[in-house]
C-alpha positions in Angstrom: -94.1 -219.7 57.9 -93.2 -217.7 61.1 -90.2 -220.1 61.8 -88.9 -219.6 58.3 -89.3 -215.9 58.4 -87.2 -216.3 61.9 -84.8 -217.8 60.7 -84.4 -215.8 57.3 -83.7 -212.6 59.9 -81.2 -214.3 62.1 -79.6 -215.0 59.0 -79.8 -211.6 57.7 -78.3 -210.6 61.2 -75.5 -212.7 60.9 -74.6 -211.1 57.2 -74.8 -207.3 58.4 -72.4 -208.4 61.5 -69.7 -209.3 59.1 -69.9 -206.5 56.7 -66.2 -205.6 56.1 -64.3 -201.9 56.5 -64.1 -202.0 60.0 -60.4 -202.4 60.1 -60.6 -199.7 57.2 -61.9 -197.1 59.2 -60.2 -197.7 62.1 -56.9 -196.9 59.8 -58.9 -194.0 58.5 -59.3 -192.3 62.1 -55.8 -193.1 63.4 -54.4 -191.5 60.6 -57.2 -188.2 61.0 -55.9 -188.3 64.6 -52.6 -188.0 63.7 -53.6 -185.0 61.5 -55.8 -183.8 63.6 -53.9 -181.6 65.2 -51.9 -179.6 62.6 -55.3 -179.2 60.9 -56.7 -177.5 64.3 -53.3 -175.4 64.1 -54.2 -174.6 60.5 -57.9 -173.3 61.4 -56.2 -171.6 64.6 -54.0 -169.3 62.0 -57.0 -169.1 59.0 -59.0 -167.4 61.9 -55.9 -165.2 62.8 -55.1 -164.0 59.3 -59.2 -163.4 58.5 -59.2 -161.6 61.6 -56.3 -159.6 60.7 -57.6 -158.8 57.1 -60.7 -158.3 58.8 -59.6 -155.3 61.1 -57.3 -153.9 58.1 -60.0 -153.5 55.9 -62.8 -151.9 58.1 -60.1 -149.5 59.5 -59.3 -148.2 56.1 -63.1 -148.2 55.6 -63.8 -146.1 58.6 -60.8 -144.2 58.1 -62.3 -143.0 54.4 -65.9 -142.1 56.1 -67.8 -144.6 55.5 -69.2 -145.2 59.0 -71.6 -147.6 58.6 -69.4 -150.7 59.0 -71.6 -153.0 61.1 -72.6 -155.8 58.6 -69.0 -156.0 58.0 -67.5 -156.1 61.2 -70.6 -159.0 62.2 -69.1 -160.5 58.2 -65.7 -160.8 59.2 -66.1 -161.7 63.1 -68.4 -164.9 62.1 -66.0 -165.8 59.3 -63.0 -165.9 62.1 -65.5 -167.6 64.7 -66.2 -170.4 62.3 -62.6 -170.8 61.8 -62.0 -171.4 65.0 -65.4 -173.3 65.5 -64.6 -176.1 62.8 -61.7 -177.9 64.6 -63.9 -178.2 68.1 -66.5 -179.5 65.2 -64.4 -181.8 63.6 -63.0 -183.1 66.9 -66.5 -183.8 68.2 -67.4 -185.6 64.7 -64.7 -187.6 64.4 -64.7 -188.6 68.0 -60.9 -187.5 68.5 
C-alpha cells in the first residue's frame, strides 16, 4: 500500500513538471517588457494631465468661494499618485 501510494506521487510529480505554457509565458513577458516602458510613459503623462485638470478645477473652485476644497484637493492628488504608483506596481509584478 505505502509503496504504491509512493509511487502514484512520484508519478503525479513527474506530470505537473511537464505541464506546458512555459515557453508561452516566457513570450508573454518579453513582449510586456518591450511595452513596458511606453506604458510607464503613458501612466507618467495620465498623472500629468489628472494633475493638471486637478489644479484647474480647484482654482476655479476657490476662485468662485467655495473654500472648502480639501476632500478634493486629497481626490485629485491620490488619483495622480496612483498614476504614477501603477507602473512601479506593474514593474514589481511582472518582475521587469
Amino acid at each position: 500500500m505505502k509503496f504504491s501510494l509512493t509511487l502514484f506521487v512520484c508519478l503525479l510529480a513527474l506530470g505537473a513538471a511537464a505541464q506546458p505554457g512555459i515557453s508561452e509565458m516566457q513570450q508573454a513577458r518579453d513582449e510586456l517588457a518591450a511595452d513596458y516602458f511606453s506604458a510607464f510613459d503613458l501612466s507618467l503623462v495620465l498623472a500629468t494631465i489628472l494633475g493638471l485638470t486637478g489644479a484647474v478645477k480647484i482654482y476655479h473652485n476657490w476662485q468662485m468661494g467655495k473654500h472648502h476644497i480639501d476632500a478634493d484637493i486629497a481626490a485629485w492628488f491620490y488619483a495622480a499618485f496612483f498614476m504614477l504608483l501603477a507602473g512601479a506596481f506593474l514593474s514589481a509584478l511582472f518582475g521587469i
